[in-house]
N, C-alpha and C positions, 0 to 999 in steps of 0.2 A: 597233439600235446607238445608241450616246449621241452628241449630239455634244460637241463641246466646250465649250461655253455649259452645256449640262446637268451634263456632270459638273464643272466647277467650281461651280455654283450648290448641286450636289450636296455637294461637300467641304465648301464655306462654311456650309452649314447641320448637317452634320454637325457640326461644330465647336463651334457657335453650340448648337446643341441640345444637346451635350454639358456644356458647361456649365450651360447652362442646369438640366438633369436630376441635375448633379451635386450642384446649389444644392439641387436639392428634392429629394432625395436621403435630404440631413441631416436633413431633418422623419422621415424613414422609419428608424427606427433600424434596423440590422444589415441593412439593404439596397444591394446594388451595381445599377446603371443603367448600360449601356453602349447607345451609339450603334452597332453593328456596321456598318452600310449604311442611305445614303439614296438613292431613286432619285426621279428630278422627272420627270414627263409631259414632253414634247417640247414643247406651250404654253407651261410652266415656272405653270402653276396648281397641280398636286397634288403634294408630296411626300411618298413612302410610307416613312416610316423605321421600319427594323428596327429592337429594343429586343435586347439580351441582359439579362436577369434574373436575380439570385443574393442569397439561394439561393433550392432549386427550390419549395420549402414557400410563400411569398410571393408567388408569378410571378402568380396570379389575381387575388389583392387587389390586387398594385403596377397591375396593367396595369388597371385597372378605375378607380384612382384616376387614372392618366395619361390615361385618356379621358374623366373625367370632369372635366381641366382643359385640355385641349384647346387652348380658346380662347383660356385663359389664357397656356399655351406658344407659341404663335404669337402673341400678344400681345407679348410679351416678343423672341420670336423679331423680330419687327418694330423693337422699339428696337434691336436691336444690327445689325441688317440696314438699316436704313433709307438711309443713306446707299450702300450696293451692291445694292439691287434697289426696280425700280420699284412693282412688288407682288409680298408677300410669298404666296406658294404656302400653299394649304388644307395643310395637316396630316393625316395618316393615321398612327396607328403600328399594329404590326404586333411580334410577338413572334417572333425570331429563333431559329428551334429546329436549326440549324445543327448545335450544339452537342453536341444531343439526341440525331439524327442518327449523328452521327461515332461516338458511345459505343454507340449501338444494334448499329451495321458491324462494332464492335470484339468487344461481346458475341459476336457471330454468328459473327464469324471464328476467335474464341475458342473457342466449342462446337465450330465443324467440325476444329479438328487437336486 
């Protein structure tokens, strides 16, 4: 269970990351980036943030290019954070197949009636 230091540190960076991802975004023509869930270690070092991806064609490359700036996003994530946390948490992203899920149920529900 989160406490409550967590999930607020959690919202803030979701936020923060949203924008962030929105900005870079624009470099990525006809790509959408959504922040779906951020979860933060109980230390408040690691945040693992889910990614949604659209559309589905691109989800390899986008996620490949977000990991391969990493550093640069927790970089950034640092200026806008700096004045509410004392250190800013590692970065993990993670592609949010939530989505995937939900249509796969619906297929399935669909063939059985």
């Amino acid at each position: 269970m989160e406490s409550t230091r967590q999930h607020k540190i959690a919202r803030l960076i979701q936020k923060d990351m949203s924008d962030i991802l929105l900005r870079y975004a624009r470099t990525l023509q006809g790509t959408l980036i959504s922040v779906s869930e951020v979860r933060v270690t109980p230390d408040l070092s690691l945040a693992h943030i889910y990614l949604s991806i659209f559309p589905q064609d691109k989800v390899a490359q986008t996620m490949s290019l977000i990991n391969e700036n990493t550093h640069r996003f927790r970089g950034e994530l640092g200026t806008l954070e700096r004045h509410q946390l004392r250190i800013i948490p590692e970065i993990v992203f993670h592609l949010d197949e939530t989505i995937d899920r939900m249509e796969r149920i619906d297929e399935l529900l669909a063939i059985s009636h």
